[in-house]
N, C-alpha and C positions, 0 to 999 in steps of 0.2 A: 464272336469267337469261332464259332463252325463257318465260315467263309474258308479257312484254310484244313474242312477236315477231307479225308484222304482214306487210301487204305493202301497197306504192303501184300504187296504182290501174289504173296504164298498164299494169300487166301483162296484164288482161283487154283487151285492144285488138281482139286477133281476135278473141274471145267475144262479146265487143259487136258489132262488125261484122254480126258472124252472125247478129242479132239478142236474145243471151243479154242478161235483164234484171241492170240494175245492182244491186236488191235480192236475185236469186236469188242469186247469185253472192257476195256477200256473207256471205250464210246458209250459203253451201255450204264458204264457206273456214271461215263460225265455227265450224262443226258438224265440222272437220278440228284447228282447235285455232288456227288463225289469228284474234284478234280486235281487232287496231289495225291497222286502215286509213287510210291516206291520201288523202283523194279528190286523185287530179292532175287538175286542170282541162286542157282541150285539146280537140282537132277529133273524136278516136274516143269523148268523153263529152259531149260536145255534140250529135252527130249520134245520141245516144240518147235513148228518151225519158225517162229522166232527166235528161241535160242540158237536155232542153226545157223538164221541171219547175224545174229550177237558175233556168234565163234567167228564168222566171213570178217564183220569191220574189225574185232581185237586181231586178226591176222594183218589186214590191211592195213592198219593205225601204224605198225611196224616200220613201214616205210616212208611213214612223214615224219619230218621234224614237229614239235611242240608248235610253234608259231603254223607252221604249214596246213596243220591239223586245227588247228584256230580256223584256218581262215576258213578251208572245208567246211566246217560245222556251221560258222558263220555261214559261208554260202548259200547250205542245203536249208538254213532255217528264214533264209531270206526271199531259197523260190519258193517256198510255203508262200509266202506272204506276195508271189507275181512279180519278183525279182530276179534277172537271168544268174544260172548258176554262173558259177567258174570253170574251166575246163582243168582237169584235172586224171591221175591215173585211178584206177578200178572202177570207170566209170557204170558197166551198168550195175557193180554192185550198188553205187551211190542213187543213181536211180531209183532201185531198192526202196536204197533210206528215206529218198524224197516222197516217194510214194506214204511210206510210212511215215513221217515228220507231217507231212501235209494232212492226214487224218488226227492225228493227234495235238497238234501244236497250239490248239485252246486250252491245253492240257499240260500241267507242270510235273516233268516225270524226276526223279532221282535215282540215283542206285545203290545196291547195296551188297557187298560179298561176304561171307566169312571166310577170317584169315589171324592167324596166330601172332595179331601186334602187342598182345604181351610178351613172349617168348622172345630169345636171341633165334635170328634166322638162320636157318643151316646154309642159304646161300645167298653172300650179300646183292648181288648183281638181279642173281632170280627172286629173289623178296621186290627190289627195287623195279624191275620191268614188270613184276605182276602188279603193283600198285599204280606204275604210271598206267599201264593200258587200262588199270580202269577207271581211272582219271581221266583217262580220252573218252570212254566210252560214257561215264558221266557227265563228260560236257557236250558228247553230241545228241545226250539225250536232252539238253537244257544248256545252252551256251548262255544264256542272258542269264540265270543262276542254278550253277552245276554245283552239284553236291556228291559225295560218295561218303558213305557210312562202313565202318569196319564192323563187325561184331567177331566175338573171340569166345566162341562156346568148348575148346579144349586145353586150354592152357591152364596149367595149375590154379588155386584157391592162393596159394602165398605167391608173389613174384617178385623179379628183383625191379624195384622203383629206376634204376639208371637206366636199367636196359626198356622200360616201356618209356617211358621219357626220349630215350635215344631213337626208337623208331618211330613214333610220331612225328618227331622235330622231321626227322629225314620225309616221313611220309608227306608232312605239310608241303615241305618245300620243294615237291616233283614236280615237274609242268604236265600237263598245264595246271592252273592255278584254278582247284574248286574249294568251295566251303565240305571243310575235311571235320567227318564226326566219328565219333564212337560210340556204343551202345555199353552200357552197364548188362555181361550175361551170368558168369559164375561169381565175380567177385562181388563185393560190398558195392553201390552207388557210391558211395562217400569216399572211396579210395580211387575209384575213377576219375572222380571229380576234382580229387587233390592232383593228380596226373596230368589233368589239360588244362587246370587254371595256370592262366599267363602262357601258354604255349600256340594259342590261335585257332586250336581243337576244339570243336566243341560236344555238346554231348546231345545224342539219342535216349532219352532217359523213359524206361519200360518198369511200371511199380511192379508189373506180376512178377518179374523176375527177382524179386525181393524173395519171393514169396517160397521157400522150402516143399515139397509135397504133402507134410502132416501142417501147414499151416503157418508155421513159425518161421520167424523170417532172421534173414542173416543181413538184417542193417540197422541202423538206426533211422527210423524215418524221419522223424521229428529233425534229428542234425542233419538229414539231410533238407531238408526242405529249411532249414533254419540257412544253412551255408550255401544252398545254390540263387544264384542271381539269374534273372530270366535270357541276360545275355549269354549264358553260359548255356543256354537251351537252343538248340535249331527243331528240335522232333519232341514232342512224347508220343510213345505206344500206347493203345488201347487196347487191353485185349485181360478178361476176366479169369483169376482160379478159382477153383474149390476142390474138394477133395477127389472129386471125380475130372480133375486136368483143367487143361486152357480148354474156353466154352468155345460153342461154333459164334455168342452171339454175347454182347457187353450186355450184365443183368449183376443181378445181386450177388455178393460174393465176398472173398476176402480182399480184393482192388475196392480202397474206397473214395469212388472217382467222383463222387460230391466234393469233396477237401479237394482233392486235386483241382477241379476245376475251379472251385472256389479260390485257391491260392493262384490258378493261372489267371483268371478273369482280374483280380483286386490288384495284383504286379503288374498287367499289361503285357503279357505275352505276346509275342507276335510272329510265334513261329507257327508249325501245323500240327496237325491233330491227326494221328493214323491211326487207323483200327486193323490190328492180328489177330481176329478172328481164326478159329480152328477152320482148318478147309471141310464144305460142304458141297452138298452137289445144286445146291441155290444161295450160293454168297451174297446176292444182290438184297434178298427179303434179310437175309442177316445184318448186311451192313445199316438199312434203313432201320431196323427194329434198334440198331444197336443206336446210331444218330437220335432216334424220337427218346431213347432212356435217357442219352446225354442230357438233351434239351430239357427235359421235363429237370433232371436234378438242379442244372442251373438255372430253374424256375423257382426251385422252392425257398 
């Protein structure tokens, strides 16, 4: 089951800070046993020069079609591999990429933005171009299986079911064509869940987010874990509460990630396992301390 564990990205936030590169760091968790990552878009990976590089291709992307933008990404993941690129325009940005792809490409990255797919968009065209670019940007970070996750941490507690229904379907069917998720953040799990079944969405499923700050939780767990099918899963979050917040490191708490794995091992899961850790200024001893508590639970 840990073959496919990981960690999202925010957890390097003070690393980055500090100026630690988004490629070292990357190398440094795969070469630990960590190799599905999450890129979380946001202000501490933006303000890196990675992010810098990020903003350069979502500029770029602009100027290809879907198919043309395929083939790019194809290309750039085939000179990794000693296969001549293609010639093509913003070439030394793509350079760039290559450089970058070629460090990483033992390594399965996804992405991920926050963006308001519960809500009706104030602009259909600008909702719809910020989705596909990063639908580009998720596939050239993983052409062979591109993923892009929404999360929706502002949109009301009640919403109206047609209108998140309506922008999913739209969101699904942008080119290019990735495996398209959402995350459970202020609403119910189990209302999410009624949302992308049968729609080709699947879901990011995070138990701490159940979790209220005095402890008390705003779902039913049991109906959810009773109703959700492992198909309907690509991600679960790891990442601990207690009264004193999300921990820097998965340990005992109100997540009871024995059941959890318990229920994901006996289904056959087969998606990954990523740890949201609170950022620390050593994530690496966190993320392993956090991996050996896994392990030992689904030992017992």
């Amino acid at each position: 089951m840990f073959d496919k564990l990981g960690v999202v990205t925010n957890i390097w936030a003070e690393q980055m800070a500090q100026g630690d590169r988004f490629v070292d760091l990357a190398t440094q968790f795969g070469a630990h046993g960590f190799t599905y990552f999450e890129v979380r878009d946001g202000e501490y990976l933006r303000q890196s020069a990675f992010g810098k590089l990020v903003g350069q291709i979502e500029m770029a992307a602009k100027a290809y079609e879907p198919e043309q933008w395929q083939q790019i990404c194809r290309a750039i993941w085939n000179q990794a591999d000693g296969n001549p690129p293609i010639k093509q325009q913003h070439g030394d940005l793509f350079q760039q990429v290559e450089t970058f792809i070629s460090q990483i490409s033992s390594l399965q990255l996804s992405y991920a933005i926050s963006h308001s797919w519960l809500s009706p968009p104030v602009d259909l065209d600008a909702d719809n171009a910020e989705i596909q670019t990063a639908k580009q940007l998720a596939y050239l970070l993983c052409p062979h299986a591109p993923r892009l996750r929404l999360v929706d941490p502002t949109s009301p507690l009640e919403i109206k079911t047609d209108v998140a229904r309506s922008n999913i379907d739209r969101y699904y069917h942008l080119s290019p064509h990735t495996t398209f998720a959402v995350e459970n953040a202020i609403q119910p799990a189990t209302e999410i869940l009624d949302l992308i079944q049968g729609t080709g969405t699947v879901l990011t499923y995070d138990e701490a987010n159940v979790y209220q700050p005095d402890g008390s939780v705003k779902d039913d767990l049991a109906a959810f874990w009773q109703q959700v099918e492992m198909a309907d899963l690509t991600s679960v979050h790891f990442k601990q509460k207690t009264e004193a917040g999300v921990l820097t490191e998965v340990t005992d708490g109100w997540v009871d990630f024995s059941a959890i794995l318990q229920r994901l091992h006996q289904d056959g899961y087969t998606g990954d396992l990523l740890l949201e850790n609170t950022p620390s200024d050593d994530p690496l001893t966190d993320a392993v301390n956090s991996r050996d508590y896994l392990k030992r639970l689904l030992t017992l």
